[in-house]
Biopython code that builds the backbone (N, CA, C, O; Angstrom):
import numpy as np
from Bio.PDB.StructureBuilder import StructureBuilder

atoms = [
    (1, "UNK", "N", (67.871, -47.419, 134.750)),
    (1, "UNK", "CA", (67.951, -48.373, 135.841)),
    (1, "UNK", "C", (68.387, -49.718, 135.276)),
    (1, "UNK", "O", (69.075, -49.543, 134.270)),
    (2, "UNK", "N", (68.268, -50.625, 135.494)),
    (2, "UNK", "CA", (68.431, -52.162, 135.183)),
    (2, "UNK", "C", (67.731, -52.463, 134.089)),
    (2, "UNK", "O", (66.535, -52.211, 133.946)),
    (3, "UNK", "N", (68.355, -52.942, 133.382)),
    (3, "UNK", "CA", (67.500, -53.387, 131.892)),
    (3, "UNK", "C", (67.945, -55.278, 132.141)),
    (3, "UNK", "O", (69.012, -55.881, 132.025)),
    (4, "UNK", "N", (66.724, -55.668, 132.471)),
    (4, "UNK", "CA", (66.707, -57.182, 132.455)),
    (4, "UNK", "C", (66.362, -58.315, 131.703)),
    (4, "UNK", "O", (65.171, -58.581, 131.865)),
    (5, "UNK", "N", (66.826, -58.934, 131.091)),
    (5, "UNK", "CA", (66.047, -59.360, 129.574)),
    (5, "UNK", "C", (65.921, -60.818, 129.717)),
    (5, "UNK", "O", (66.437, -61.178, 130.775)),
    (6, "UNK", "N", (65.527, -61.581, 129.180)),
    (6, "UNK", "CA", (64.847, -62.651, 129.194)),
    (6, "UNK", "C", (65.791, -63.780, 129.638)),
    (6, "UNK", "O", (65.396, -64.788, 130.225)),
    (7, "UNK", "N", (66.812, -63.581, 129.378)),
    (7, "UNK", "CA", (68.033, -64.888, 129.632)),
    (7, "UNK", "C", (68.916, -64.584, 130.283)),
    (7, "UNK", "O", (70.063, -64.946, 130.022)),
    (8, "UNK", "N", (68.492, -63.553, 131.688)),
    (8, "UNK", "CA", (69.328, -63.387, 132.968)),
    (8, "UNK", "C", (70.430, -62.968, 132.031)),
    (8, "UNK", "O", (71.477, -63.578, 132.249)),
    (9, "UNK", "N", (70.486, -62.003, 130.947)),
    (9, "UNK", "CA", (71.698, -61.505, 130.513)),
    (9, "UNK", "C", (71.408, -60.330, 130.668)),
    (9, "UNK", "O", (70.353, -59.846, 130.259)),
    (10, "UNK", "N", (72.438, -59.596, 131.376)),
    (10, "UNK", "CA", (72.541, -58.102, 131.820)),
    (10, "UNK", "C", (73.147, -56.969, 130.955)),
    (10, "UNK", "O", (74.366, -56.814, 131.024)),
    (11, "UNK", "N", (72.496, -56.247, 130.233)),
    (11, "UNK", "CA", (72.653, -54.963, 129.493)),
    (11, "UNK", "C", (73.487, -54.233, 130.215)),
    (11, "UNK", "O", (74.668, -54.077, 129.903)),
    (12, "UNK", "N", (73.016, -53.797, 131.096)),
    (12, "UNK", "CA", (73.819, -52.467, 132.005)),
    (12, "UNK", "C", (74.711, -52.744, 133.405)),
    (12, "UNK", "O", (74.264, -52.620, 134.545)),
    (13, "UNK", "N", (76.093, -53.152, 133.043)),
    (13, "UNK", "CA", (77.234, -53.493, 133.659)),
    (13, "UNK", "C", (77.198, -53.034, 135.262)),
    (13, "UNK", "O", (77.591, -53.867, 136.078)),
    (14, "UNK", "N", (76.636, -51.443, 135.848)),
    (14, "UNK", "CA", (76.209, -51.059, 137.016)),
    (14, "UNK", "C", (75.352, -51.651, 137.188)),
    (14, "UNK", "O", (75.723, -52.311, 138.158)),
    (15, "UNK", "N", (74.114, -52.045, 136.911)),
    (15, "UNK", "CA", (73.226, -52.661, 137.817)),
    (15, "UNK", "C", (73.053, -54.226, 137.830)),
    (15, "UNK", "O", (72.180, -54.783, 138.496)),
    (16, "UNK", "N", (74.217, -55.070, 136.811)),
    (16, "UNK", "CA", (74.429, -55.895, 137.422)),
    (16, "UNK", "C", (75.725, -56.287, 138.598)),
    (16, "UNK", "O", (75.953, -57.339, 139.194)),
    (17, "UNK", "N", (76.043, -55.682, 138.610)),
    (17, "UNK", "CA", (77.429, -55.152, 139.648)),
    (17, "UNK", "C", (76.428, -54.725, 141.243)),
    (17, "UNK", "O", (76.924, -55.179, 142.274)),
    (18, "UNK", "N", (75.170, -53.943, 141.391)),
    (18, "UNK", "CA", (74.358, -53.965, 142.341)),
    (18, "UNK", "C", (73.701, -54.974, 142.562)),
    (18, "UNK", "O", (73.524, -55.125, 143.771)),
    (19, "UNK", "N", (73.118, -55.975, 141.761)),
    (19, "UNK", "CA", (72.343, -57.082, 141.841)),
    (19, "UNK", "C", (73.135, -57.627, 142.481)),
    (19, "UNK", "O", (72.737, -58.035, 143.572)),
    (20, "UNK", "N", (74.717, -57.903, 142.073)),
    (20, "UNK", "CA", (75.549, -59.018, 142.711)),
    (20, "UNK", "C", (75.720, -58.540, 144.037)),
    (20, "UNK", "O", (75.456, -59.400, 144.877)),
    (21, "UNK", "N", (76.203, -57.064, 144.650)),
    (21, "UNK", "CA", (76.479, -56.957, 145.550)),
    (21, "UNK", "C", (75.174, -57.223, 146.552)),
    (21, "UNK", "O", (75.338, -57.925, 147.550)),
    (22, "UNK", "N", (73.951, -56.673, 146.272)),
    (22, "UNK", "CA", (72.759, -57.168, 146.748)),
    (22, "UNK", "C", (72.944, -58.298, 147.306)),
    (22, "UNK", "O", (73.227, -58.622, 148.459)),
    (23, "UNK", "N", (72.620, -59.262, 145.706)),
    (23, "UNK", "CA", (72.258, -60.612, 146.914)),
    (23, "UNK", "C", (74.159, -61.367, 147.502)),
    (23, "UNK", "O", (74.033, -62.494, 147.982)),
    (24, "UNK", "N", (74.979, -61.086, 147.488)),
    (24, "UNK", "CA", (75.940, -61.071, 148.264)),
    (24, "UNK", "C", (75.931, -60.997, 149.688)),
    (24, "UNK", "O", (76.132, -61.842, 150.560)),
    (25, "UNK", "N", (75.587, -59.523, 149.720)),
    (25, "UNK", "CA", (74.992, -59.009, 151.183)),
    (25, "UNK", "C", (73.641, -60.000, 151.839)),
    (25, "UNK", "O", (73.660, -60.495, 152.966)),
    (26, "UNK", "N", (72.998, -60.079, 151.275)),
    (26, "UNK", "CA", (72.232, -61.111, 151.281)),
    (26, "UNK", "C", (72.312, -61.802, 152.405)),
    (26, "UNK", "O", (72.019, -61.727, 153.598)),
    (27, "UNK", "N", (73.111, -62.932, 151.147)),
    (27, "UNK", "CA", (73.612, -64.458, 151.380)),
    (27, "UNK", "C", (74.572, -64.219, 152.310)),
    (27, "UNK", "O", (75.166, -65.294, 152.396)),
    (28, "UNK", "N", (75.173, -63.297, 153.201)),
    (28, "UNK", "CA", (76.430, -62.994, 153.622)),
    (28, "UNK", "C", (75.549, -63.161, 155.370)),
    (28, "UNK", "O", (75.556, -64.120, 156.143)),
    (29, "UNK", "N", (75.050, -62.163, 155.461)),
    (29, "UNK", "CA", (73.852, -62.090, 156.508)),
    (29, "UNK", "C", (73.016, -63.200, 157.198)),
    (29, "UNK", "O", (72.707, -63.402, 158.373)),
    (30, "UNK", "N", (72.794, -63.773, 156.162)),
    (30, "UNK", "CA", (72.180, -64.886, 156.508)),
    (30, "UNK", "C", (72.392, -66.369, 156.756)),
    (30, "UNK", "O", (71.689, -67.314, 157.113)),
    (31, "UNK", "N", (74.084, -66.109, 156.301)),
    (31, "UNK", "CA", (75.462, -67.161, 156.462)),
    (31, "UNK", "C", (75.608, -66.583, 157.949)),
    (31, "UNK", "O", (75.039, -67.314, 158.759)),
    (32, "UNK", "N", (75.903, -66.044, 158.223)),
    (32, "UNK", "CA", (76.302, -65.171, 159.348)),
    (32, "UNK", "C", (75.232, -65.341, 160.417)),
    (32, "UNK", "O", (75.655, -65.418, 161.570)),
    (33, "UNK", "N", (74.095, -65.402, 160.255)),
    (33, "UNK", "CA", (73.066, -65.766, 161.284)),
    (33, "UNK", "C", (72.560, -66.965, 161.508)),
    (33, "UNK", "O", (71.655, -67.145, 162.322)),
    (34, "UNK", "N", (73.226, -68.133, 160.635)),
    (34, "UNK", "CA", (73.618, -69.249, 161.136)),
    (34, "UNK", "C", (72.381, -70.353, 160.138)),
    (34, "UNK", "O", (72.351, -71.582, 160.205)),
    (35, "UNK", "N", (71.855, -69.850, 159.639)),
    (35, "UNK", "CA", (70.501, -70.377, 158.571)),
    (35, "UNK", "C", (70.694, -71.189, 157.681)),
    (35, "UNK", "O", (71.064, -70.888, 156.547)),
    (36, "UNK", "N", (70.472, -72.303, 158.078)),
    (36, "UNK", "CA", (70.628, -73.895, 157.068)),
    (36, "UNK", "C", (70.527, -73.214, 155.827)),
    (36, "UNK", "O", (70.539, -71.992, 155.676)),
    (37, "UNK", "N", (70.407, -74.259, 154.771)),
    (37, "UNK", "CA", (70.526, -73.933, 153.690)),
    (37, "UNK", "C", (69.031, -74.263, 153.112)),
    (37, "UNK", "O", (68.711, -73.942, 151.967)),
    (38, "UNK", "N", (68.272, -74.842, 153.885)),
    (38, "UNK", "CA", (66.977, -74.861, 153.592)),
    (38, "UNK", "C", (66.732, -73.481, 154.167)),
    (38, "UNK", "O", (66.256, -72.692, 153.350)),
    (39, "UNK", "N", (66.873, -73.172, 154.959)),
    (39, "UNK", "CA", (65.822, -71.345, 155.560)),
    (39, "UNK", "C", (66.400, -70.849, 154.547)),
    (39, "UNK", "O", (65.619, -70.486, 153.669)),
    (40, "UNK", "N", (68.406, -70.569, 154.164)),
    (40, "UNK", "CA", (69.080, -69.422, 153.566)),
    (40, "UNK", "C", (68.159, -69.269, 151.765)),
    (40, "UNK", "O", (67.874, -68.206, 151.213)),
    (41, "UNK", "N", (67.991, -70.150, 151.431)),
    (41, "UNK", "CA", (67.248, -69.893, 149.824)),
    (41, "UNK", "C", (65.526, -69.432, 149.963)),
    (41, "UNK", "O", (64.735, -68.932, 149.163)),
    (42, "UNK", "N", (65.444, -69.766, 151.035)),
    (42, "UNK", "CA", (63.683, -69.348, 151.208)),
    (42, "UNK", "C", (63.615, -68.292, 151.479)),
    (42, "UNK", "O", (62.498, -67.781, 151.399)),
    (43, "UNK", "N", (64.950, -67.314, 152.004)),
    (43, "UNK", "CA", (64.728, -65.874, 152.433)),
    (43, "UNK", "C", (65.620, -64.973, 151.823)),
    (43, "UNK", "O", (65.702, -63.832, 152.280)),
    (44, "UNK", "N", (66.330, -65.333, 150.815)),
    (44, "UNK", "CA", (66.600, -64.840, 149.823)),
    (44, "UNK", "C", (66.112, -63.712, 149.050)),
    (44, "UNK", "O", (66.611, -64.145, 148.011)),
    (45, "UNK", "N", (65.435, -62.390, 148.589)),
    (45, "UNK", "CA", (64.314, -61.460, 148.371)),
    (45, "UNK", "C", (64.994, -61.040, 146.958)),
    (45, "UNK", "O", (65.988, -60.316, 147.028)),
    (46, "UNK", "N", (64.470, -61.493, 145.518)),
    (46, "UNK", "CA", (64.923, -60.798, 144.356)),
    (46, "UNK", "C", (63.961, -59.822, 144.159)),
    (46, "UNK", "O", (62.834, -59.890, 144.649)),
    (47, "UNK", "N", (64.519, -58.551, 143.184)),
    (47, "UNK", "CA", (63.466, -57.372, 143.145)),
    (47, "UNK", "C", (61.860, -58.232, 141.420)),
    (47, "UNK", "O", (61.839, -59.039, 140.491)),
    (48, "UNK", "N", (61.008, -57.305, 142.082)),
    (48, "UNK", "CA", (60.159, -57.767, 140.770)),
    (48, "UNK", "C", (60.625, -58.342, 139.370)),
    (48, "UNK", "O", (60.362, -59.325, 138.678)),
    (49, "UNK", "N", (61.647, -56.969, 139.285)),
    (49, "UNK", "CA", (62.218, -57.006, 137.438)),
    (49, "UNK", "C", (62.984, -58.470, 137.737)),
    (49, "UNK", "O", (62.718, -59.300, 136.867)),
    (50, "UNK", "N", (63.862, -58.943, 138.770)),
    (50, "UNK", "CA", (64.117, -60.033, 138.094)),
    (50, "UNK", "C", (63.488, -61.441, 138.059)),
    (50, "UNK", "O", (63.590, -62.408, 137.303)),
    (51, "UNK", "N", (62.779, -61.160, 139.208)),
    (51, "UNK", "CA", (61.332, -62.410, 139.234)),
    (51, "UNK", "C", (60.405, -62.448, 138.007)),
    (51, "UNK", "O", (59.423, -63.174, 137.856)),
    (52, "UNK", "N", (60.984, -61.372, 137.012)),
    (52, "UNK", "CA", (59.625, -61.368, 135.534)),
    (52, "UNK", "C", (60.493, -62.244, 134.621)),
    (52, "UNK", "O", (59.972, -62.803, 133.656)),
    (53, "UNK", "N", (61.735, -62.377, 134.879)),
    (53, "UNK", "CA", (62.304, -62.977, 134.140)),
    (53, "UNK", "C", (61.744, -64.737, 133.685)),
    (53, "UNK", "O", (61.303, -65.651, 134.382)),
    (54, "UNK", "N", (61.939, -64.657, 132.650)),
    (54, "UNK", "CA", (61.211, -66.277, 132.369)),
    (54, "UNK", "C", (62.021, -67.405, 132.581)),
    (54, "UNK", "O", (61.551, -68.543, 132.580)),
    (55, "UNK", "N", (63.193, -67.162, 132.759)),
    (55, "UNK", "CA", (64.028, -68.468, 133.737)),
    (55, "UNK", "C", (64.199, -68.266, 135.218)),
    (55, "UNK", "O", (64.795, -69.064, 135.942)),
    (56, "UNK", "N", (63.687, -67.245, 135.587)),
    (56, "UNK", "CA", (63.381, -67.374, 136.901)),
    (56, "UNK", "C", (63.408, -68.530, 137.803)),
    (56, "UNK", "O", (64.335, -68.992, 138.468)),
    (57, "UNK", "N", (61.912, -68.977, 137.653)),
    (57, "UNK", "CA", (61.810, -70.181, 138.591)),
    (57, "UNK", "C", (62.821, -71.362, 138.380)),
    (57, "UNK", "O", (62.971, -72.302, 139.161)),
    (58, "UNK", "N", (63.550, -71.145, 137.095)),
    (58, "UNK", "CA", (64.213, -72.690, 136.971)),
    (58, "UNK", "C", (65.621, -72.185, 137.255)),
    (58, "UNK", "O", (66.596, -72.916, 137.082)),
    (59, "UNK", "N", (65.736, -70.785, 137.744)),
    (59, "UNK", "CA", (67.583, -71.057, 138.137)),
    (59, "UNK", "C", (67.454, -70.357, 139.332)),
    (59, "UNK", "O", (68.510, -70.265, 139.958)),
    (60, "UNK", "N", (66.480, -69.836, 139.836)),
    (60, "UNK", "CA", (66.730, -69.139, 141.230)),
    (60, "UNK", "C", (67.449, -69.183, 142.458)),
    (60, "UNK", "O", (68.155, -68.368, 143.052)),
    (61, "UNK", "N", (66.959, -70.744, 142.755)),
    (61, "UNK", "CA", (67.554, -71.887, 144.271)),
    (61, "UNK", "C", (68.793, -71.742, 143.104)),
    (61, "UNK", "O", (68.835, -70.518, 142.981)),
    (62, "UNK", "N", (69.884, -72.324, 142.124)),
    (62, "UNK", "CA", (70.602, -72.036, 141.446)),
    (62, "UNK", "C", (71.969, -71.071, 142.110)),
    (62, "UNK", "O", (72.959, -71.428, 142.749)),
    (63, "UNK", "N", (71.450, -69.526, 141.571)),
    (63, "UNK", "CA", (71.833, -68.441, 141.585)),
    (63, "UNK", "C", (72.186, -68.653, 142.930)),
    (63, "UNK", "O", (73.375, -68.912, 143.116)),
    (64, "UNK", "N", (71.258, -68.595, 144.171)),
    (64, "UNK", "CA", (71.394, -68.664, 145.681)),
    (64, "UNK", "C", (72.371, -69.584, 146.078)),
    (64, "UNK", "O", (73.015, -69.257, 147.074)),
    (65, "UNK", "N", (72.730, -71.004, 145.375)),
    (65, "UNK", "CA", (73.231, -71.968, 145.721)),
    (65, "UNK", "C", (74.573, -71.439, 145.181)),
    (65, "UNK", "O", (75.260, -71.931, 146.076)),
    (66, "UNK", "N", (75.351, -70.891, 144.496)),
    (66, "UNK", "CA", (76.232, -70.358, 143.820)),
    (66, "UNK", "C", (76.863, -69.788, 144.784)),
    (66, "UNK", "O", (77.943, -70.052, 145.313)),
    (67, "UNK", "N", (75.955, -68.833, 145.003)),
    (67, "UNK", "CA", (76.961, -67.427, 146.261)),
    (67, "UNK", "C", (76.856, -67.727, 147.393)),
    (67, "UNK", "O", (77.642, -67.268, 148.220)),
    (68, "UNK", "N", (75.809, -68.621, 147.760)),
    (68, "UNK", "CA", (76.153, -69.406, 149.698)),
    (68, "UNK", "C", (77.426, -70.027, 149.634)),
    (68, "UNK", "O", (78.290, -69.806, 150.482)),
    (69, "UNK", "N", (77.686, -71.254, 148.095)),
    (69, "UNK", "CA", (78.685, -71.402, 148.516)),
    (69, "UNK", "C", (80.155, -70.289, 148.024)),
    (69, "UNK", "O", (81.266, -70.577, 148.468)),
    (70, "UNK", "N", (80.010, -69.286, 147.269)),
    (70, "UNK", "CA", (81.118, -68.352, 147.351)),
    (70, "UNK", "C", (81.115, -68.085, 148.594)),
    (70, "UNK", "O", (82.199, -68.517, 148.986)),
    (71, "UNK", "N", (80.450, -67.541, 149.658)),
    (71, "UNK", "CA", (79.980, -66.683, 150.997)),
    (71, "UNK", "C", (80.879, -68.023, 151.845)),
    (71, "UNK", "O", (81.949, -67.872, 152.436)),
    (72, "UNK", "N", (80.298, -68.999, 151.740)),
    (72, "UNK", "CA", (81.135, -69.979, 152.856)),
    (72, "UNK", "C", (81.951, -70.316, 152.463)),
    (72, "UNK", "O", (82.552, -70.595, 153.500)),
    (73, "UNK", "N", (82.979, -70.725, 151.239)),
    (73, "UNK", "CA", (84.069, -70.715, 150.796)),
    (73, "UNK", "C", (85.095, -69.661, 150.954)),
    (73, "UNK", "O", (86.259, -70.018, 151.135)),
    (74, "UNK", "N", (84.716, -68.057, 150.893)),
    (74, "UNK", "CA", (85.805, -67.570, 151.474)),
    (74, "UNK", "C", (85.354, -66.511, 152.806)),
    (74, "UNK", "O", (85.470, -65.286, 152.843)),
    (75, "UNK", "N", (84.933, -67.225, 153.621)),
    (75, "UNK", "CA", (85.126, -66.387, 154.991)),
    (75, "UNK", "C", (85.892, -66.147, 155.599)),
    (75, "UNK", "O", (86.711, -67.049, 155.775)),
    (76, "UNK", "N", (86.137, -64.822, 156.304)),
    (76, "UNK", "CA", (87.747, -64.722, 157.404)),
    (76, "UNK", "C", (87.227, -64.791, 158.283)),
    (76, "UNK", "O", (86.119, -64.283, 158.455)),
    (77, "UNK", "N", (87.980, -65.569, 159.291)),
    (77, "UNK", "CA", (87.852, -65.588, 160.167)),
    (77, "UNK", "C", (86.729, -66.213, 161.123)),
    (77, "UNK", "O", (85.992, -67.042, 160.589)),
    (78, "UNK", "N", (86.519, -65.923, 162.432)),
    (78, "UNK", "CA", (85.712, -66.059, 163.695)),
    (78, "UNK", "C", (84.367, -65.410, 163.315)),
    (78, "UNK", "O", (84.713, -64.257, 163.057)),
    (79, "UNK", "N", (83.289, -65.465, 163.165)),
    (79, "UNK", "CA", (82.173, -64.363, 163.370)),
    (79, "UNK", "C", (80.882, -64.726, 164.127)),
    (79, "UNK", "O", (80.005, -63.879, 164.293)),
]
sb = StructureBuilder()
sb.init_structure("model")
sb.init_model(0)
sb.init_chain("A")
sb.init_seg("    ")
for serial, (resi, resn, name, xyz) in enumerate(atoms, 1):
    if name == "N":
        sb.init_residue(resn, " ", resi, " ")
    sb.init_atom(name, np.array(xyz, "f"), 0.0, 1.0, " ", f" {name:<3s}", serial, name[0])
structure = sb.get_structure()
């Protein structure tokens, strides 16, 4: 499964390729349902293994802030 190691550096190329699409989908959803950017990082859901990580708390809002703005930077269209 996911081998997660201490400095958000990813061993196994598939399951960081799922992580991304994860919170993608995410952040995509919740762009899409119209959620400031104060609600969109509060409802955000990472799995355990990467909440054990010990930079966790200091890049999380981070990580989230990254792909809201990939997610609103390239949208098509009307939705």
């Amino acid at each position: 499964m996911r081998q997660w190691s201490n400095v958000l550096y990813w061993q196994d190329q598939a399951a960081l390729r799922t992580y991304m699409v994860d919170l993608h989908q995410q952040v995509l959803d919740l762009v899409r349902s119209g959620q400031s950017w104060d609600q969109l990082y509060r409802n955000v859901r990472f799995s355990d293994e990467v909440k054990g990580s010990i930079v966790y708390d200091a890049m999380h809002t981070l990580i989230v802030l990254g792909m809201q703005r990939w997610v609103t930077n390239h949208r098509r269209g009307a939705w």
